[in-house]
C-alpha positions in Angstrom: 90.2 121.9 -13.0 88.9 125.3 -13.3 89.9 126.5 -9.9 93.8 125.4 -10.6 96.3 128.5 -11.0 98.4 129.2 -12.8 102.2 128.5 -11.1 104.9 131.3 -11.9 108.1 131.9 -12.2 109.8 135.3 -13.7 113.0 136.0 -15.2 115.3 138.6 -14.7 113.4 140.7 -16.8 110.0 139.9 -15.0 108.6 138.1 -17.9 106.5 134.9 -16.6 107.5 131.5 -17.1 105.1 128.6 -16.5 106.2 126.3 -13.9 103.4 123.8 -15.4 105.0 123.6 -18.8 108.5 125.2 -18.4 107.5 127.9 -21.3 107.5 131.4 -21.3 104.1 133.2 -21.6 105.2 135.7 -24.3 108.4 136.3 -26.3 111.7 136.7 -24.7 112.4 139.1 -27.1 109.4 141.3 -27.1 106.2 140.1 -26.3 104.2 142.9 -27.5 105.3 142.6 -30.9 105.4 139.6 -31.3 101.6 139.7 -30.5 101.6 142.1 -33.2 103.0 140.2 -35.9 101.7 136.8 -35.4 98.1 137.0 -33.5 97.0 140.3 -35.7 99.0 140.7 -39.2 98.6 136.8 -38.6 94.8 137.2 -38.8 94.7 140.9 -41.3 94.3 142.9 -38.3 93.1 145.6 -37.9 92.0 146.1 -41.6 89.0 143.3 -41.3 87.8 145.5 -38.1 83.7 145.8 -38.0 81.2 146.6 -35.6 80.4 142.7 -33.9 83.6 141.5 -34.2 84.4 138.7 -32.3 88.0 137.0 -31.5 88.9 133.8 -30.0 91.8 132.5 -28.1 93.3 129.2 -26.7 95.1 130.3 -23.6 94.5 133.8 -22.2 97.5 134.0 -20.2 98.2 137.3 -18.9 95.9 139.2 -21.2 98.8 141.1 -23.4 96.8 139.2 -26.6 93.7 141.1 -25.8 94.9 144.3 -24.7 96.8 144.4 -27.6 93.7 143.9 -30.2 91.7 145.9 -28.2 93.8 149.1 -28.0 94.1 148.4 -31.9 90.5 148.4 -31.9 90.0 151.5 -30.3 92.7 153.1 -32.1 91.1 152.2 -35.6 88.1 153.9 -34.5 85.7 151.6 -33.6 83.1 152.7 -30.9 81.1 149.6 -30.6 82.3 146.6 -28.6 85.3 143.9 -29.6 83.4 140.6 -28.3 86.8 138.3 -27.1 86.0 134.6 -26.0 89.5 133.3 -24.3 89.4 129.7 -22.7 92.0 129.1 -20.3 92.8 126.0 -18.0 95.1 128.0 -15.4 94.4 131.4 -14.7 96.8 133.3 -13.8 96.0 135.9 -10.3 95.1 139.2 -10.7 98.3 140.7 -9.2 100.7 138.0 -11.5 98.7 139.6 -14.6 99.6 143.2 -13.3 103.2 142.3 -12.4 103.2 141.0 -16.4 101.5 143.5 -17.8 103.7 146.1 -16.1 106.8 145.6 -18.8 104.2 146.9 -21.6 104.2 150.5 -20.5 102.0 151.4 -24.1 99.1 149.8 -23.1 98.5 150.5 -19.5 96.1 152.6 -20.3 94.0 149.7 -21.6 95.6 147.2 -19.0 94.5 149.4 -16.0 90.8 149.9 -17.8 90.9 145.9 -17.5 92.4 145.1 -14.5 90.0 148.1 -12.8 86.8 145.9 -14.2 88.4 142.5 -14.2 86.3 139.9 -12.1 88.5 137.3 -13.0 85.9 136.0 -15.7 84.4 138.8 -17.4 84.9 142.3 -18.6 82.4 144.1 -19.8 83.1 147.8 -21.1 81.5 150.4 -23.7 84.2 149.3 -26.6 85.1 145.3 -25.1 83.1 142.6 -23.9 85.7 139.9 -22.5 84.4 136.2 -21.6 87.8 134.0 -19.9 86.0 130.5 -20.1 88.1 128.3 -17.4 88.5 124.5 -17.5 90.3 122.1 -20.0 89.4 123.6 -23.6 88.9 119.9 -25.0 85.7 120.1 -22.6 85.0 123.5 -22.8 85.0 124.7 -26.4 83.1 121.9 -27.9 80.3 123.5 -25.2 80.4 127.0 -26.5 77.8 128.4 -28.1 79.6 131.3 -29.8 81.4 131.8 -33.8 84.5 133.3 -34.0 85.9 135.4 -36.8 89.5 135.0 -35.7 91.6 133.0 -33.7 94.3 133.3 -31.4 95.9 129.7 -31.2 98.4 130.5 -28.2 98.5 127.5 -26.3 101.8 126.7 -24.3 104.6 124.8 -26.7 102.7 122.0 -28.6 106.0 119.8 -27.3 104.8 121.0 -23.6 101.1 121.2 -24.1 100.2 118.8 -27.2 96.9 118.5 -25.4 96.0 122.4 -26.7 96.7 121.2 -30.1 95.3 118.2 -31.0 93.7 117.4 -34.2 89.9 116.8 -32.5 90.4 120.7 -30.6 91.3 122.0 -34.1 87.9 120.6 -35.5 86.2 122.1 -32.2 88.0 125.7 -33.2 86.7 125.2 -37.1 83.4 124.5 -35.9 83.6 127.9 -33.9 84.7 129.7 -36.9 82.4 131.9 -39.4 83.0 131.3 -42.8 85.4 133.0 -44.1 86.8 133.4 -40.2 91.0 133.2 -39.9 93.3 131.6 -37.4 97.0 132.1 -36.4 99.4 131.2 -34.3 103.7 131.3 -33.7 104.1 127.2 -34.1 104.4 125.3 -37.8 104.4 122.2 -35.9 102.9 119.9 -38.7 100.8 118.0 -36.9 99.1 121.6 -35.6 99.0 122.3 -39.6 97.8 119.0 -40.7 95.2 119.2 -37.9 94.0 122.7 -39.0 93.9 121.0 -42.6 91.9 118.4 -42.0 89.4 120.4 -39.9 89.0 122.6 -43.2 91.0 125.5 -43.1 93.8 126.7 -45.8 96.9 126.9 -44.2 99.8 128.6 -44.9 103.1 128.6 -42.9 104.8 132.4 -42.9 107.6 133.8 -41.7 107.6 133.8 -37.5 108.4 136.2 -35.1 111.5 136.5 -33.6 113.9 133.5 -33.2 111.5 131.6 -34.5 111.6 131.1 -38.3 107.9 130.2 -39.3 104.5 130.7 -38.0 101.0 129.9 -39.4 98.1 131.2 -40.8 94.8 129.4 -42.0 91.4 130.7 -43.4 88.4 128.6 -42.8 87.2 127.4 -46.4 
């Protein structure tokens, strides 16, 4: 349901952890770059940066994906808006993203910009026009009317959440891809591979972030 929450609980080192799917929300180790090296070297970013350029994302979570693009995005230059489409099934409150957010002391200047214009499903400024579309992406994405040039696959744990990663969502996402468009995300699962395969993307599993040993990468054919 769109109007569900998301339930928290935070570690010692106040990172979230979703009560829903027993999963972290980011990297134990360090969330930030780890958003870094799978969600934007995942999808050549920031060198593909162009005026209209348009990201989207399975699970928003606590915003660090966007804020992180976006203050790329800024920092590269560009003065014309980043469009970002992000479809999440639990949102998490307002105060709950700030309390996140709050541990990524470099981009507070973009996370208060957000948070300050945040209506809990848009933000529109001069250089980022955010859409969060809630309910249950399976219903939701096949709906949308929009063409992405990258995605951000960051669902919870495909073992926790296989719904996010199923092989009929994975046709939705290349449907909602430009030609040419790219997708990443920090799971090799092969069944998230295959799926992205069959939908008509070349994949390619690369090293992962962290603990974790691989990651993938796919360009829509």
């Amino acid at each position: 349901m769109a109007d569900q929450r998301a339930q928290l609980t935070w570690t010692d080192d106040q990172i979230p952890v979703s009560d829903r799917f027993d999963d972290p929300y980011y990297s134990l180790h360090n969330g930030l770059e780890e958003t870094r090296h799978v969600f934007l070297a995942g999808n050549d970013l920031p060198v593909r940066f162009a005026p209209g350029f348009h990201i989207a994302e399975l699970g928003f979570g606590t915003g660090l994906n966007m804020l992180t693009v976006w203050s790329e995005w800024e920092r590269s230059g560009q003065t014309s808006p980043l469009y970002f489409s992000s479809f999440e099934a639990f949102p998490m409150a307002s105060a709950d993203m700030r309390r996140a957010l709050a541990g990524f002391p470099e981009l507070q200047p973009w996370s208060d910009r957000f948070l300050t214009h945040w209506d809990g499903h848009k933000c529109q400024l001069e250089t980022l026009q955010l859409e969060v579309i809630q309910g249950d992406a399976r219903a939701t994405l096949p709906a949308w009317t929009g063409m992405a040039d990258a995605w951000f696959l960051d669902g919870f744990s495909p073992a926790k959440n296989p719904e996010l990663w199923g092989a009929e969502l994975m046709q939705d996402v290349a449907q909602h891809t430009a030609p040419g468009g790219t997708a990443a995300t920090y799971t090799a699962a092969g069944f998230v591979r295959r799926g992205l395969q069959e939908a008509g993307f070349q994949v390619t599993r690369t090293s992962g972030f962290g603990h974790k040993r691989h990651m993938t990468r796919a360009v829509k054919l």
